[in-house]
DODOVO-170629 format. One record per residue (C-alpha): x, y, z; residue number from 1. Coordinates in Angstrom, 1 decimal. Last residue first. Layout:
BEGIN
ATOM     xx     yy     zz   i
ATOM      X      Y      Z NUM
...
% end
This chain:
BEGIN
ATOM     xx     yy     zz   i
ATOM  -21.1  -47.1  -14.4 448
ATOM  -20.8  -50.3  -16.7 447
ATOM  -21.4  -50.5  -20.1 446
ATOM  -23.1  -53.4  -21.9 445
ATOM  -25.2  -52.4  -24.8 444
ATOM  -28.6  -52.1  -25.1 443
ATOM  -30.9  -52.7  -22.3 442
ATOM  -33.2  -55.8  -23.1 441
ATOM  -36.8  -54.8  -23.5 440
ATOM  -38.6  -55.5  -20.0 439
ATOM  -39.4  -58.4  -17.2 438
ATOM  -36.1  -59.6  -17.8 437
ATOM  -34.2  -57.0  -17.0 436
ATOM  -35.6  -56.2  -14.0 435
ATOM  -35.4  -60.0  -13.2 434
ATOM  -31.5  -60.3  -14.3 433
ATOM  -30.7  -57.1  -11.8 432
ATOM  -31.2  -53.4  -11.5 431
ATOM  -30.5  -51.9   -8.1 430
ATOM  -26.4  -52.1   -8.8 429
ATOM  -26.8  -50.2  -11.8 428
ATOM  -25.6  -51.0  -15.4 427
ATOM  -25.5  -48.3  -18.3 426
ATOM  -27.5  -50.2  -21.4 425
ATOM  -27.7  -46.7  -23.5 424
ATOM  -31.4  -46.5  -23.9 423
ATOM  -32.7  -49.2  -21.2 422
ATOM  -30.0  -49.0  -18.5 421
ATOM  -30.0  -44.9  -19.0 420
ATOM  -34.0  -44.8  -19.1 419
ATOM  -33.8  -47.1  -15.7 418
ATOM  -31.2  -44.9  -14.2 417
ATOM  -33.0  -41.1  -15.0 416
ATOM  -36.0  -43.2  -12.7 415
ATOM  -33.5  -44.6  -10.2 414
ATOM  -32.5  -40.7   -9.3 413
ATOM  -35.6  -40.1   -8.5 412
ATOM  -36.6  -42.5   -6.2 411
ATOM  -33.1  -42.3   -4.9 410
ATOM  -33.9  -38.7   -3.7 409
ATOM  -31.2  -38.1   -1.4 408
ATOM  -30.5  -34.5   -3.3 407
ATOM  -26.7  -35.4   -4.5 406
ATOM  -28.9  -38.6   -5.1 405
ATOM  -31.1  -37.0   -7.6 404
ATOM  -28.3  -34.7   -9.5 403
ATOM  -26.7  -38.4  -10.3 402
ATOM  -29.9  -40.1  -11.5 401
ATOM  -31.1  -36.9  -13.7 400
ATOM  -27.2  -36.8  -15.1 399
ATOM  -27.6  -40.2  -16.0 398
ATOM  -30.8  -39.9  -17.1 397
ATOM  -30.5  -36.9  -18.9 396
ATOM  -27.8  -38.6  -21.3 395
ATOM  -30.2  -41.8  -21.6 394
ATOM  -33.1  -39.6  -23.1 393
ATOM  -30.8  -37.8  -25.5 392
ATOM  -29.4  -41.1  -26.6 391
ATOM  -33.4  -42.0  -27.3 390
ATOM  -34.3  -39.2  -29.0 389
ATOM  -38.0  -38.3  -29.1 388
ATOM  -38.2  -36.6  -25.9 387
ATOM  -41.4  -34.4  -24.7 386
ATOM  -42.2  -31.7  -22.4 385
ATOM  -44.5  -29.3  -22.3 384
ATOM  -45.4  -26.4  -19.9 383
ATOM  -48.4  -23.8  -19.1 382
ATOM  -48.7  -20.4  -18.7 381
ATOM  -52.3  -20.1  -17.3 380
ATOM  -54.0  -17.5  -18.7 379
ATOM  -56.8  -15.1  -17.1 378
ATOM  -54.3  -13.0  -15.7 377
ATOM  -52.5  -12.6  -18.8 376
ATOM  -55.2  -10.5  -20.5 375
ATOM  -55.0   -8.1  -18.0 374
ATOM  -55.7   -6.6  -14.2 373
ATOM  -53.1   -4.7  -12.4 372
ATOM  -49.6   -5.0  -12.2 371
ATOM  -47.5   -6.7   -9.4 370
ATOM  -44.4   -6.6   -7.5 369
ATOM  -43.6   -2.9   -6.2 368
ATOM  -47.4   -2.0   -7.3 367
ATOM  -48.5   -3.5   -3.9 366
ATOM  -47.6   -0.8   -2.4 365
ATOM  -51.4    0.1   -1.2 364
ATOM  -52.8   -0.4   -4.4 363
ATOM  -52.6   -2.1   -7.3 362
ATOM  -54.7   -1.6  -10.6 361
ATOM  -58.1   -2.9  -12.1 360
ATOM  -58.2    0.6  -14.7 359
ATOM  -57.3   -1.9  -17.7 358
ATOM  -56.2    0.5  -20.6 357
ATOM  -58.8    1.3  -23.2 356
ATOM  -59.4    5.1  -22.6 355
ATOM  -62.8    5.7  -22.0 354
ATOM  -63.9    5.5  -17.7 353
ATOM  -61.2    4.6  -15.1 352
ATOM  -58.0    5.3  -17.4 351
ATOM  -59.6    8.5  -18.7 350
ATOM  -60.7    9.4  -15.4 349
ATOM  -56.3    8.9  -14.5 348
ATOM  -55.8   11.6  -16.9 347
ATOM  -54.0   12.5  -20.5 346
ATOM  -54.0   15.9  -22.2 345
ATOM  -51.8   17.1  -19.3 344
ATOM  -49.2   15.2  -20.2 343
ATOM  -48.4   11.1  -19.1 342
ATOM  -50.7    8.8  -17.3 341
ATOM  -48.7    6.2  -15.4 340
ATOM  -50.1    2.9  -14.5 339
ATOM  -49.7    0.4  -11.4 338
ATOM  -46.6    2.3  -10.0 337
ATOM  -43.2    1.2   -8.8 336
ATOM  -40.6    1.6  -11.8 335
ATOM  -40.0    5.4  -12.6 334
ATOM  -37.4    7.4  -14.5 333
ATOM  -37.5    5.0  -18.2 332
ATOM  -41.1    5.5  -18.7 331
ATOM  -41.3    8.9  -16.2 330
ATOM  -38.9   10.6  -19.0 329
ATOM  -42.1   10.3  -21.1 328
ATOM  -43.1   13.3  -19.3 327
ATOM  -40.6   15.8  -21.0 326
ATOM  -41.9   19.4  -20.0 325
ATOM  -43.8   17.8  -16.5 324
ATOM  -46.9   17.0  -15.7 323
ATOM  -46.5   13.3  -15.0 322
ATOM  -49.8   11.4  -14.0 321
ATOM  -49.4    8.2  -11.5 320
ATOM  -52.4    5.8  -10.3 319
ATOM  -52.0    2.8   -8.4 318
ATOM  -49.1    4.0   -5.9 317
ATOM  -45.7    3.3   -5.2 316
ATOM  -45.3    5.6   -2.2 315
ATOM  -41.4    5.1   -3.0 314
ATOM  -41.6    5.6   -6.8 313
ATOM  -43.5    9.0   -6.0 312
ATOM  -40.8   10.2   -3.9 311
ATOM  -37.6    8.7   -6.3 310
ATOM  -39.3   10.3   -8.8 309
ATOM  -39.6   13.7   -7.4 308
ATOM  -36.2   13.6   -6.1 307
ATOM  -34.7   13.6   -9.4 306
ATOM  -36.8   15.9  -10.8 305
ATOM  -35.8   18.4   -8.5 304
ATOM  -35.7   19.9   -4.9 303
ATOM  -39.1   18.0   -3.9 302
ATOM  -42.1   19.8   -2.7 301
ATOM  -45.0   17.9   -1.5 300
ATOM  -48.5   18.0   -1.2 299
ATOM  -50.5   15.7    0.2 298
ATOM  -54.1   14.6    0.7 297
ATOM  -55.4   11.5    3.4 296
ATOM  -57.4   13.2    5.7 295
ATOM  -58.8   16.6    4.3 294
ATOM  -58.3   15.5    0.9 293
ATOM  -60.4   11.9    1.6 292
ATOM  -62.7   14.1    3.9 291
ATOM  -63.7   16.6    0.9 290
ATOM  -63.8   14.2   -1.5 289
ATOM  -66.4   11.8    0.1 288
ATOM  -68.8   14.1    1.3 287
ATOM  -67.2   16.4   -1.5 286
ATOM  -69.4   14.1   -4.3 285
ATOM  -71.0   17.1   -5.5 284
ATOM  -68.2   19.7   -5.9 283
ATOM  -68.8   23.2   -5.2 282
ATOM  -67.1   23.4   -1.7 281
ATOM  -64.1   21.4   -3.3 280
ATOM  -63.3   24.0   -6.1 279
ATOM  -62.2   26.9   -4.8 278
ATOM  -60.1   24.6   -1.6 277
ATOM  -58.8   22.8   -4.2 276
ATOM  -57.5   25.8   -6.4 275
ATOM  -55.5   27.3   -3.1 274
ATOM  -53.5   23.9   -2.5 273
ATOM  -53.0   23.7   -6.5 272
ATOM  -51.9   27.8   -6.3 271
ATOM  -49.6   26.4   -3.3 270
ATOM  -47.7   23.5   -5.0 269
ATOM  -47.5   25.4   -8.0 268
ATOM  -45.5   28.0   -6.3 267
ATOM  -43.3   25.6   -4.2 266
ATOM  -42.4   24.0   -7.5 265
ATOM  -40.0   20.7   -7.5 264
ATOM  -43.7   18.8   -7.5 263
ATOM  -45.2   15.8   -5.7 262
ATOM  -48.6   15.9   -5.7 261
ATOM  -50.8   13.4   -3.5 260
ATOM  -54.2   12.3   -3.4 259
ATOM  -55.3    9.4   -0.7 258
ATOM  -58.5    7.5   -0.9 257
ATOM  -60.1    7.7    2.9 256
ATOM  -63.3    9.3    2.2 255
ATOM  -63.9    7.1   -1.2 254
ATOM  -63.5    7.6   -4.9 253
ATOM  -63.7   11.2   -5.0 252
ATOM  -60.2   11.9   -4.3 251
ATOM  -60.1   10.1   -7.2 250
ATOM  -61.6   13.3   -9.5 249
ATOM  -60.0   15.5   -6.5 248
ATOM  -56.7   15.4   -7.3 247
ATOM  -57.8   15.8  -11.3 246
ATOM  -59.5   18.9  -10.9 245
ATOM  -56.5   20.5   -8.6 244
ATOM  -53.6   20.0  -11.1 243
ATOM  -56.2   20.2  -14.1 242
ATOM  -56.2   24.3  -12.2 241
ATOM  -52.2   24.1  -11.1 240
ATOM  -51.0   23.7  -14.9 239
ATOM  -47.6   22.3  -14.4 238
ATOM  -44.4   24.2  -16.2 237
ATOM  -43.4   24.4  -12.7 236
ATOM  -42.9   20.4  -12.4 235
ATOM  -45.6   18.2  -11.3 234
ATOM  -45.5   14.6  -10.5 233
ATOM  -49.3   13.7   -9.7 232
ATOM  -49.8   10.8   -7.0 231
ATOM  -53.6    9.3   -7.2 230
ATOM  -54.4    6.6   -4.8 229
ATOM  -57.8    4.5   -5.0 228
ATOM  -58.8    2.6   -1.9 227
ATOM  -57.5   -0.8   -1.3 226
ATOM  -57.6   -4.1   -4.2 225
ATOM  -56.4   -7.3   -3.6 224
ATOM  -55.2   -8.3   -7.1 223
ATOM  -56.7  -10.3   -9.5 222
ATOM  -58.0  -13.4   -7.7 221
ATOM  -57.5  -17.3   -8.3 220
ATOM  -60.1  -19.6   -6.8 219
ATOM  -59.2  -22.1   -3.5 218
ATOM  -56.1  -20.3   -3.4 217
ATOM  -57.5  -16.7   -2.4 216
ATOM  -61.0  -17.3   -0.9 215
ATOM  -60.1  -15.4    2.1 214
ATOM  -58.3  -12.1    0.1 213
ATOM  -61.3  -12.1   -1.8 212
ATOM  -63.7  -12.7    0.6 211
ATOM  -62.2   -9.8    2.3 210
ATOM  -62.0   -7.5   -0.5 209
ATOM  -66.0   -8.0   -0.8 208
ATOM  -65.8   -7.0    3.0 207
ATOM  -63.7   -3.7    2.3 206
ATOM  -66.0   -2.5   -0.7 205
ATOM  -65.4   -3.9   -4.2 204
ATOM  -62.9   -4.1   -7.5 203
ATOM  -63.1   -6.9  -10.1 202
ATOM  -61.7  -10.1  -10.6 201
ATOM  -62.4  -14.0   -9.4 200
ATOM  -60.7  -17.2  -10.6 199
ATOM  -61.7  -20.4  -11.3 198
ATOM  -65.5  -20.3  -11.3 197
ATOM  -68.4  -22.3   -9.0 196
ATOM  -71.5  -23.5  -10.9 195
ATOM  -74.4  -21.2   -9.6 194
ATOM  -77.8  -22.9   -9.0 193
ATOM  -76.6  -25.8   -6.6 192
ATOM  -74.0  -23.4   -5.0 191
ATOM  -70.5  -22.7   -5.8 190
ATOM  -67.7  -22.3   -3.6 189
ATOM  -66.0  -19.3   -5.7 188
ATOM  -68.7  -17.3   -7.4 187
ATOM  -71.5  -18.2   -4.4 186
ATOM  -68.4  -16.8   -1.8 185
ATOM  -68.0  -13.4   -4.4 184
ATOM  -72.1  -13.1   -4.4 183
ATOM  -72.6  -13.4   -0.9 182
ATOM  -70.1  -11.3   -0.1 181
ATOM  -71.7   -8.4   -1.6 180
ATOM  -73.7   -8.7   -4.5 179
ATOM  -76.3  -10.3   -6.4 178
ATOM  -77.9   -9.2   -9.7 177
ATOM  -76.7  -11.9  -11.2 176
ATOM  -75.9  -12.2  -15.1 175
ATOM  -74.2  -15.2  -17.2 174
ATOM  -72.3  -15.7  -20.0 173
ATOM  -71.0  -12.1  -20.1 172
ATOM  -69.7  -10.4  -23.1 171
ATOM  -68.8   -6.7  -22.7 170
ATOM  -72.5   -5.9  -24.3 169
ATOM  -74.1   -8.2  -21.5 168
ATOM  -72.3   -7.0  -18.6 167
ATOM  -72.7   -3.2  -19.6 166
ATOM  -76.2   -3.9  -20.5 165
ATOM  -76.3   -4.5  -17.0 164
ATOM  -74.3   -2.0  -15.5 163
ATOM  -76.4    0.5  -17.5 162
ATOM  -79.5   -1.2  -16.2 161
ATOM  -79.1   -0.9  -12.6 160
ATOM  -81.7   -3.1  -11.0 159
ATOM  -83.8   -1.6   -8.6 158
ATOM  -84.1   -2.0   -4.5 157
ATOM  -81.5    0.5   -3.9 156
ATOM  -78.9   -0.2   -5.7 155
ATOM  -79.3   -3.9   -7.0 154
ATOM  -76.0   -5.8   -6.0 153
ATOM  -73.8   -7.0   -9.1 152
ATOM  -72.3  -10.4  -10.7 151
ATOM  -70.7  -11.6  -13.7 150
ATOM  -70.2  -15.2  -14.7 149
ATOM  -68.0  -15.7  -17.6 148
ATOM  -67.8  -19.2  -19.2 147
ATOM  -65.2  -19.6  -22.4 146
ATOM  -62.2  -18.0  -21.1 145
ATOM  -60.7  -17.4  -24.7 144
ATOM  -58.6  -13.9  -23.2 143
ATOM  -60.5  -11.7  -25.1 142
ATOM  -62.9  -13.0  -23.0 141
ATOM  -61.3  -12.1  -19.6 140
ATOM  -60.4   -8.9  -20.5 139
ATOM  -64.1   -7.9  -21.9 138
ATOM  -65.4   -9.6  -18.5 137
ATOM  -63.5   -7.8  -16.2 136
ATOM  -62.0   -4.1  -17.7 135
ATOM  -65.6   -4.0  -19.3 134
ATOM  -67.7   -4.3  -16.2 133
ATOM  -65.6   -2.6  -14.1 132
ATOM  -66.6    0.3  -16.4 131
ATOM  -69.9   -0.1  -15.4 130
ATOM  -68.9    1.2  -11.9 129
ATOM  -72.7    1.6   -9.9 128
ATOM  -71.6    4.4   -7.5 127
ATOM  -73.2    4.7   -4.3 126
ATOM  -73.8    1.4   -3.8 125
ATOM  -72.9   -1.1   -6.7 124
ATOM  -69.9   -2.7   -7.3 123
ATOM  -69.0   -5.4  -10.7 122
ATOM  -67.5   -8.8   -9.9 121
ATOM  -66.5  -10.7  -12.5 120
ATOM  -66.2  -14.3  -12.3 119
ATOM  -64.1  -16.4  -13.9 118
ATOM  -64.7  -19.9  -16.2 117
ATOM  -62.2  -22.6  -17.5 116
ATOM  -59.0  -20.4  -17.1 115
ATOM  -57.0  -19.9  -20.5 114
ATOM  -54.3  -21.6  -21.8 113
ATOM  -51.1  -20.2  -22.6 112
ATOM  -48.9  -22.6  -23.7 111
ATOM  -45.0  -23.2  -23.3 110
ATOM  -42.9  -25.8  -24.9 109
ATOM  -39.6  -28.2  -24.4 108
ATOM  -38.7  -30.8  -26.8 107
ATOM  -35.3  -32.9  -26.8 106
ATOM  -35.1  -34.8  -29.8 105
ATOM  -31.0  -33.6  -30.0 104
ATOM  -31.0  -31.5  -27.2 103
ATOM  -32.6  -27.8  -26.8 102
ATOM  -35.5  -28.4  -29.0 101
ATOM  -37.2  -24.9  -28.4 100
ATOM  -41.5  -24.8  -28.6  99
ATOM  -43.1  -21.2  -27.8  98
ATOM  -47.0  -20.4  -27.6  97
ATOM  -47.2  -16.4  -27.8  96
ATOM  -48.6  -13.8  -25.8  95
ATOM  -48.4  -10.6  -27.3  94
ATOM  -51.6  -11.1  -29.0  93
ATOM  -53.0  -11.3  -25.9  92
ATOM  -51.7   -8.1  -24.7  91
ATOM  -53.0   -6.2  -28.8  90
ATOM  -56.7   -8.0  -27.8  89
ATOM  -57.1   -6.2  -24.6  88
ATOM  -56.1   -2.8  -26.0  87
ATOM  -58.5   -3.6  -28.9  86
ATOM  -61.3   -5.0  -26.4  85
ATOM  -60.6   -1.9  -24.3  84
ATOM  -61.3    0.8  -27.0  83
ATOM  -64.0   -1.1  -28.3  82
ATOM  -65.7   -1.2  -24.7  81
ATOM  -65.6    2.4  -24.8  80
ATOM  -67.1    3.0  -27.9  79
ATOM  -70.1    0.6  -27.3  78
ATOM  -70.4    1.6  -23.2  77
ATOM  -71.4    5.4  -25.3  76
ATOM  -73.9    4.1  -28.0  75
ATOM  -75.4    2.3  -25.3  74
ATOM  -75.3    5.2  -23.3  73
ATOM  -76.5    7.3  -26.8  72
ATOM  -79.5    5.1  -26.9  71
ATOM  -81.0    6.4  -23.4  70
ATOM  -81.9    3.1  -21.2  69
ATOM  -85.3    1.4  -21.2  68
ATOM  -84.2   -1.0  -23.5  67
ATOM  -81.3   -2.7  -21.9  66
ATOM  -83.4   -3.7  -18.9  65
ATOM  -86.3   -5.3  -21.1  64
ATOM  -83.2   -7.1  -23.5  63
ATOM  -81.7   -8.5  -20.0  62
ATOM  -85.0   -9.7  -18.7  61
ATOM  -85.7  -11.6  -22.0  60
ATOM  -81.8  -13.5  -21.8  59
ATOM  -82.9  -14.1  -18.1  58
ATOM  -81.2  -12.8  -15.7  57
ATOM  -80.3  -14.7  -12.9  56
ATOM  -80.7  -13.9   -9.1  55
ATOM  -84.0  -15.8   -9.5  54
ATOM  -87.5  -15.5   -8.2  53
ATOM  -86.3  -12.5   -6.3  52
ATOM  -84.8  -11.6   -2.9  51
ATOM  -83.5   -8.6   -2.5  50
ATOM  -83.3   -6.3    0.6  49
ATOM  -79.2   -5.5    0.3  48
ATOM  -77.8   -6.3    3.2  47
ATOM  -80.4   -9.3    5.0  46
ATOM  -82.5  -10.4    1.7  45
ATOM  -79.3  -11.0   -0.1  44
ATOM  -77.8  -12.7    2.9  43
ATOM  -80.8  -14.5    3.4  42
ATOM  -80.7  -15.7   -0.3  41
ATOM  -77.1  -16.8   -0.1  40
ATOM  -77.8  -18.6    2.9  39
ATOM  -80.7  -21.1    1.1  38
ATOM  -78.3  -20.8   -2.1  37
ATOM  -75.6  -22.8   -0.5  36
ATOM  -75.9  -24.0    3.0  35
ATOM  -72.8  -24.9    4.1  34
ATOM  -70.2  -23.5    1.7  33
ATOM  -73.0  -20.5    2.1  32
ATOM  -72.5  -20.7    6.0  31
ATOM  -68.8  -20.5    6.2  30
ATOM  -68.7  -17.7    3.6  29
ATOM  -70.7  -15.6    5.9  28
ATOM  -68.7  -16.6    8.7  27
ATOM  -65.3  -15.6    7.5  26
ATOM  -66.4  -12.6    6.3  25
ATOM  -67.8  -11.7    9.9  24
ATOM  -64.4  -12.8   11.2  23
ATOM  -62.7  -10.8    8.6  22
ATOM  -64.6   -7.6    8.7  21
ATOM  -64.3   -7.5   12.6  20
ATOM  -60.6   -8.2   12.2  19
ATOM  -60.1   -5.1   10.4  18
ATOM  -56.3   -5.6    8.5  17
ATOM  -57.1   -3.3    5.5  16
ATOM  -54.2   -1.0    7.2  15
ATOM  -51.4   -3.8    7.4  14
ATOM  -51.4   -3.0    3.6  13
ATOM  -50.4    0.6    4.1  12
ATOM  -52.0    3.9    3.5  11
ATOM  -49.6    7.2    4.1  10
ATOM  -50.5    9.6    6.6   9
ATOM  -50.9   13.1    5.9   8
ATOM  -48.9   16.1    4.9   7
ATOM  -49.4   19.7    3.4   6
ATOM  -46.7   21.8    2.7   5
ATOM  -44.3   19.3    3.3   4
ATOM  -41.0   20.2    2.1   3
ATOM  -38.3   17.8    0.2   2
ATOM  -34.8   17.6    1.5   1
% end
């Protein structure tokens, strides 16, 4: 029976459900499918006091923005987006077109053919995330989408620059400086100066996860995206201090993103309960950190390993690091979870900010059927079929025609009959002298 030392509530999907943000989602995107870039513009001018010539970047505007910044960021978003693009490039390469014959001159294939154009979505407020920048459009173009649009708000009045050269290093067709809302529902219904995009990805507040979830169907989305978790399984082994520190890195996140440690140490448990409360006062981002632990933290002590996993498995959440002796037990151990960090030399900020892997994850349970964000999303797995062999084409029909009417689809079923009349000359009632005559003679004679 596992021991609570400190509890919380857990975060479920039914918890995004704030019908004020959807109705006034709802509207917004009513009025720019209405009203295109006219509402776009007052929305841009309403939230986030921007209204320029152009939302667009200019290929000029981008080079000024890129040179004011330090060399060594650039130097910096160039490393990381290396390590993504060769993460990115080992998926796709994973992905391979198949063709089978499985009957005599019976051809099946599968293709994997990339969306026509995405959009990237890339936050702003408090923290401007570059990195979404490479986990979207890096993704999507190792991918062979061939027209990225990426957007993102100004923070406070001014144009973020890392985030931009982010954009334009990682590969982007197009830059915005627009946000919010407005920029998702421009992205997805299109207006008369942005062409509209087939599928949507990247992280936001609750109202850009709104349109999202609303504009789900008429575009593809990634996932829908909640506040950050961080779950930590911890044996006595554990160092308590990188225990602590990385709690509170996603802690960080937000005021409501939940950290939890489950651990088969009561000791650890408490020296990590005592480190936070060292280290939180000193932090600055504890207006956020502070509540979110305060709120949302956990710790929990679970008789063994065993128990551990079966805990962490059942809060299912984005991020998962192992501190155990053996932590690539947790490959074979665990199975709900969006990505799992393993040792202490390895840590969900690596994930977020320099390690390659896609930090677009699931949250709030949704890791029991989906990963996050990859190379796959952007492709469409496509089929092929094609018959060459003539008896091959008359055996499926008469199966096709017989399958069909166990169904009461005689529609059906009379198109696997015409092939078998035509290829192997099987009669049926429904075919007479004029259907014969009005094509190439069936061959043979057999009756049904």
């Amino acid at each position: 029976m596992p021991l609570h030392l400190k509890t919380a509530p857990t975060k479920t999907f039914a918890d995004t459900a704030q019908q004020d943000v959807a109705e006034r989602v709802r509207a917004i995107i009513g009025d720019i499918r209405e009203n295109g870039d006219a509402a776009v513009r007052r929305y841009a001018e309403q939230f986030d006091n921007w209204s320029p010539e152009s939302y667009r970047l200019s290929d000029d505007e981008i080079t000024q923005i890129m040179a004011t910044l330090d060399p060594q960021v650039i130097t910096d978003i160039e490393f990381v987006q290396a390590q993504v693009r060769r993460f990115a490039q080992a998926q796709r390469d994973s992905l391979v077109d198949i063709e089978v014959e499985t009957l005599p001159g019976v051809f099946l294939g599968q293709k994997h053919v990339p969306v026509q154009a995405a959009g990237a979505y890339i936050p702003g407020g408090k923290y401007p995330l570059t990195a979404s920048a490479h986990m979207t459009i890096i993704t999507a173009k190792v991918a062979g989408v061939p027209r990225v649009v990426a957007c993102t708000p100004p923070i406070r009045g001014e144009i973020p620059a890392a985030t931009v050269a982010a954009m334009k290093l990682a590969g982007a067709d197009e830059i915005y400086i627009l946000g919010g809302v407005q920029a998702v529902a421009a992205m997805a219904v299109g207006t008369d100066t942005i062409q509209p995009v087939n599928m949507i990805a990247g992280p936001g507040n609750a109202y850009v996860a709104e349109a999202k979830r609303q504009l789900f169907g008429e575009v593809g989305i990634d996932l829908f995206a909640g506040p950050t978790e961080i779950l930590i399984v911890a044996d006595e082994h554990a160092d308590p201090f990188f225990t602590a520190v990385d709690l509170l890195s996603q802690a960080e996140h937000g005021p409501d993103s939940p950290a939890v440690l489950v651990t088969t140490s009561q000791e650890l448990g408490e020296q990590v309960l005592d480190w936070i409360e060292r280290i939180l006062p000193g932090m600055p981002t504890r207006d956020y950190a502070g509540p979110a632990w305060r709120d949302w933290g956990q710790v929990i002590v679970a008789d063994d390993l065993d128990e551990a996993y079966r805990i962490a498995d059942d809060f299912a959440f984005e991020h998962v690091q192992i501190f155990t002796q053996e932590p690539r037990e947790a490959l074979t151990r665990m199975h709900d979870y969006g990505a799992l960090f393993l040792g202490e030399n390895t840590c969900v900020s690596y994930g977020d900010k320099v390690i390659g892997t896609n930090h677009v994850l699931p949250t709030l349970g949704a890791a029991r059927y989906t990963g996050g964000l990859w190379v796959g999303k952007y492709l469409r797995t496509v089929t092929y079929q094609e018959i060459q062999n003539t008896d091959s084409s008359a055996e499926l029909g008469a199966v096709c025609g017989r399958a069909a009417r166990v169904e009461l689809f005689e529609g059906h079923a009379r198109s696997g009959d015409a092939r078998a009349w035509r290829h192997a000359g099987t009669q049926f009632d429904w075919i007479d002298e004029s259907h014969a005559a009005a094509g190439t003679a069936p061959v043979g004679a057999e009756s049904r």
